[in-house]
C-alpha positions as semicolon CSV with decimal commas, in nm:
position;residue;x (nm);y (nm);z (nm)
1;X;-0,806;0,906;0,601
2;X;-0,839;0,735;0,937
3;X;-1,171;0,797;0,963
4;X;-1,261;0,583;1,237
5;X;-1,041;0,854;1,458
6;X;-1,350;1,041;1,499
7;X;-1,566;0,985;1,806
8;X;-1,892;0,955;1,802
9;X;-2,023;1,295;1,861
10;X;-1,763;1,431;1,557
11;X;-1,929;1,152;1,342
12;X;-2,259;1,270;1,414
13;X;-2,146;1,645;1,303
14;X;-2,117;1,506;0,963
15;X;-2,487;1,396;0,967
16;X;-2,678;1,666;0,832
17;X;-2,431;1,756;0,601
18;X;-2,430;1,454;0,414
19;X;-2,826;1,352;0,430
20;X;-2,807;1,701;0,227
21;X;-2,554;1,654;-0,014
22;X;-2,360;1,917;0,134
23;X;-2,048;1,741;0,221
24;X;-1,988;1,383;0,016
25;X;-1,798;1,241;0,308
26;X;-1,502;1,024;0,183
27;X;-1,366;0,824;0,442
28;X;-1,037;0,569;0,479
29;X;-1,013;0,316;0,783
30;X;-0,816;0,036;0,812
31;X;-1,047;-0,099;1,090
32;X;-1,419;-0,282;1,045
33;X;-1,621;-0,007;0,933
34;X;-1,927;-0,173;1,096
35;X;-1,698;-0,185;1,423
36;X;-1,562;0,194;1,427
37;X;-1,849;0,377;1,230
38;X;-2,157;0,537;1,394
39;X;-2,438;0,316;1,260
40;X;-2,621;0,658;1,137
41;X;-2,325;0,766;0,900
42;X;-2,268;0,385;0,819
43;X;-2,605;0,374;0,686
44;X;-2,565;0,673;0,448
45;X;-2,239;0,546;0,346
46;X;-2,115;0,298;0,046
47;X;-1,816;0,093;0,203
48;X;-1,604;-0,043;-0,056
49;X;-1,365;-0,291;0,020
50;X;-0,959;-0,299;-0,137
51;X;-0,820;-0,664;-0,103
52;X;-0,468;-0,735;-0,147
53;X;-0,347;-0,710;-0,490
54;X;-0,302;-1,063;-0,680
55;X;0,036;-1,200;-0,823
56;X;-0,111;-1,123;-1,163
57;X;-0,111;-0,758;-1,056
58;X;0,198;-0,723;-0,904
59;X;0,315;-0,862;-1,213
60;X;0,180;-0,560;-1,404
61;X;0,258;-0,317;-1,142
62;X;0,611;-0,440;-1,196
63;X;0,614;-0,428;-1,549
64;X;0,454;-0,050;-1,525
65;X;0,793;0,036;-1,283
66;X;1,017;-0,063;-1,501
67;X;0,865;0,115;-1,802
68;X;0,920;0,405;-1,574
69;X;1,275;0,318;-1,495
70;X;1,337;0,233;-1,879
71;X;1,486;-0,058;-1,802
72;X;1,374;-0,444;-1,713
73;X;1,473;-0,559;-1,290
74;X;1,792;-0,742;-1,292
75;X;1,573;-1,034;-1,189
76;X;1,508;-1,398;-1,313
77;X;1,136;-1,536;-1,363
78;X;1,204;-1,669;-0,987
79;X;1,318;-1,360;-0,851
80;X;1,013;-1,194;-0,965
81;X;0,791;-1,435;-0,873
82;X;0,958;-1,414;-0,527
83;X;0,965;-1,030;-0,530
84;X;0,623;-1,052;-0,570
85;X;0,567;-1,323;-0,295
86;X;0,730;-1,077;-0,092
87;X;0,528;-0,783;-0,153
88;X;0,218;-1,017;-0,011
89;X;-0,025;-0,797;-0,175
90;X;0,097;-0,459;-0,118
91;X;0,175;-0,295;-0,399
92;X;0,335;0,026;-0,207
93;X;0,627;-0,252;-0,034
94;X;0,655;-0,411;-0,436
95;X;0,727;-0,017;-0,547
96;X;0,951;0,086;-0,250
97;X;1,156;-0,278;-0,334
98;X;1,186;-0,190;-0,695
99;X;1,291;0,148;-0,603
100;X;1,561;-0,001;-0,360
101;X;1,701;-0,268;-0,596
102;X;1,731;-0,005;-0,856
103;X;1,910;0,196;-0,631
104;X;2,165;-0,061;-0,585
105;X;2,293;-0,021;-0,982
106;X;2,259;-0,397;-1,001
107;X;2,279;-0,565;-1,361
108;X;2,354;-0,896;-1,322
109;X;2,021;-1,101;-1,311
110;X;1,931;-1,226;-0,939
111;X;1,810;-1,537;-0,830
112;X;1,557;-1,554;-0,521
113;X;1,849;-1,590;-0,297
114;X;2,051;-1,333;-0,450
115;X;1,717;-1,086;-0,423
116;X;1,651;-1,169;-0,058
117;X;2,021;-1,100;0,036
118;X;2,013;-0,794;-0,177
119;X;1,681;-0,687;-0,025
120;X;1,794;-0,775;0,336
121;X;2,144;-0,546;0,298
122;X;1,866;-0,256;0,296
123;X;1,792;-0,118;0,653
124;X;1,431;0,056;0,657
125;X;1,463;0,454;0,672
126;X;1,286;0,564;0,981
127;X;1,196;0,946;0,969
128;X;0,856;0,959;1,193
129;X;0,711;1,244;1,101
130;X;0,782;1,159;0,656
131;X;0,714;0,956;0,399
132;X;0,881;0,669;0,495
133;X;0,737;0,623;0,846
134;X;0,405;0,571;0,657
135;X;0,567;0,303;0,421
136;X;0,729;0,145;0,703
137;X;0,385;0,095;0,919
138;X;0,224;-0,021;0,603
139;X;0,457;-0,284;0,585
140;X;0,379;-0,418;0,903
């Protein structure tokens, strides 16, 4: 994870060990790869590419959490079309929301207004050093 954190000279430590199978290098970067990445490693490396999950999978990923929960979202089609909308892709901020609306013991279905202000009454944890000062910076 992070592995554009590594300066050059570290990156280069990985060299031999990967032209000879030794080490299969698995890396995670939220930066350009062709940007942070000696060119050497970059060469020997297969860079594959996560996009934003669609509103077709969010859909699923919902439907998955509340098989988990046992239970449907106290949501209308809007709401979950807006839940969704809201997640913009990331389906980590679509899990923590389902997680935080369950939370709330809600069973009335919401509209997209009712969601937002029900969503909104949530302040973010902040705990730096835990879980949810990861979830909070991949939010933003």
């Amino acid at each position: 994870d992070e592995i554009h954190r590594f300066n050059r000279a570290q990156q280069d430590g990985f060299l031999p060990y990967v032209e000879d199978g030794t080490v299969v290098l698995i890396g995670a970067t939220t930066e350009n790869p062709s940007f942070e990445l000696n060119p050497a490693l970059l060469s020997r490396a297969q860079v594959l590419v996560l996009n934003r999950l669609d509103a077709g999978a969010l859909e699923e990923l919902m439907a998955r959490a509340e098989v988990e929960l046992g239970h449907p979202l106290p949501l209308d089609a809007d709401a979950r079309q807006a839940m969704a909308a809201m997640a913009d892709g990331d389906g980590r901020y679509l899990l923590n929301m389902v997680e935080n609306l369950d939370a709330m013991g809600l069973t009335a279905p919401l509209d997209p207004a009712d969601l937002a202000a029900a969503v909104q009454k949530r302040m973010p944890l902040y705990d730096k050093g835990q879980e949810s000062h990861y979830n909070l910076i991949s939010a933003l």
